[in-house]
C-alpha positions in Angstrom: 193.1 1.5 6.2 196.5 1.7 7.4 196.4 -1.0 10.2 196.3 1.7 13.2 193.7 2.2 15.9 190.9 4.5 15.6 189.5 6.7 18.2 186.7 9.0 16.9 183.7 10.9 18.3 181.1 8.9 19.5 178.2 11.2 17.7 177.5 11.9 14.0 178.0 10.3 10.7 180.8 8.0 11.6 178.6 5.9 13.3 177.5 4.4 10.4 180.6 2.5 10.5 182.0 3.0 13.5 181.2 0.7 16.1 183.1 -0.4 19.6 184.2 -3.4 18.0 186.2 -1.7 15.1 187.3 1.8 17.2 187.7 3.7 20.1 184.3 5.4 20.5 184.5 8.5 22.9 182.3 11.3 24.1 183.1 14.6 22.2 185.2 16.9 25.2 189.5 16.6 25.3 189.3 14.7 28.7 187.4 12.1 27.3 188.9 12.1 24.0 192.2 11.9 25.3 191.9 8.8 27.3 190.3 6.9 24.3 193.8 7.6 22.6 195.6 6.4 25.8 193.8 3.2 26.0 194.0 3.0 22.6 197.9 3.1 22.4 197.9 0.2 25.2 199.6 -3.1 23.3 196.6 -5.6 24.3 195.0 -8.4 22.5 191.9 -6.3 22.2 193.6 -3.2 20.1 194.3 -5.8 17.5 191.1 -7.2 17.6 189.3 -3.8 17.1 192.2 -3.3 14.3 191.2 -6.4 12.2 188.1 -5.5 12.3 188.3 -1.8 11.1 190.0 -3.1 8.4 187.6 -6.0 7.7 185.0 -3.0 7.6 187.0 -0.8 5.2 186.6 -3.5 2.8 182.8 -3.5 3.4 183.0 0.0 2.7 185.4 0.4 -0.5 184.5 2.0 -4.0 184.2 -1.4 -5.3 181.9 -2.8 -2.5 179.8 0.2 -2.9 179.4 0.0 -6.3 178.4 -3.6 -6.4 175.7 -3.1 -3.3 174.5 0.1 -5.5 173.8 -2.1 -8.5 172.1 -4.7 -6.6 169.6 -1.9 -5.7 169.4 -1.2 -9.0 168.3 -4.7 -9.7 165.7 -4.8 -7.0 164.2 -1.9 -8.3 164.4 -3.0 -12.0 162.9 -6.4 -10.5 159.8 -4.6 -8.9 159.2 -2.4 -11.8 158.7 -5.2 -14.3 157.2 -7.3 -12.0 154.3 -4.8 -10.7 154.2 -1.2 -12.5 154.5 -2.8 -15.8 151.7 -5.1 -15.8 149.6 -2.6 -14.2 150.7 -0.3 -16.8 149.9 -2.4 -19.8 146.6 -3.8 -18.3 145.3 0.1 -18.2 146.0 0.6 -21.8 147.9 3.9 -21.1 151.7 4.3 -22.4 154.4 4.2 -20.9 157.3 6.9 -21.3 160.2 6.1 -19.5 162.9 8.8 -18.8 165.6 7.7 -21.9 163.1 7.6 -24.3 
């Protein structure tokens, strides 16, 4: 989040935010690696492109973004829950124990 290009491999987890558009994607061996960080170093219109857009994805990815996306899954599963188990919970005339109970 420091404003400076990004050249990573382009296998594994950091594809999950990772894209062309926001780094320097290269295949996993020196050469390759290597002239990623070249081209990357180059002063063009593009490195800041793919720099405004890493850090437009770092805010996509803070604490606080991920704690609001967590709670609106939360929701969506407290939604469904009252919406469908419950009924069909109360219509069978069993109880219901729910873990904090």
């Amino acid at each position: 989040a420091s404003g400076t290009a990004v050249v990573l491999p382009n296998r594994g987890g950091v594809l999950s935010y990772a894209t062309t558009e926001n780094a320097w994607l290269s295949d996993p061996n020196q050469i390759a690696f290597a002239n990623a960080v070249r081209t990357a170093m180059d002063k063009t219109p593009q490195r800041q492109k793919k720099i405004t857009a890493a850090l437009k994805t770092v805010g996509e990815h803070s604490s606080q973004s991920a704690t609001k996306n967590l709670f609106t899954v939360y929701d969506h599963m407290w939604e469904k829950f009252c919406r469908q188990v419950l009924p069909a919970v109360q219509r069978s005339g069993r109880s219901l124990r729910l873990g904090w109970q």
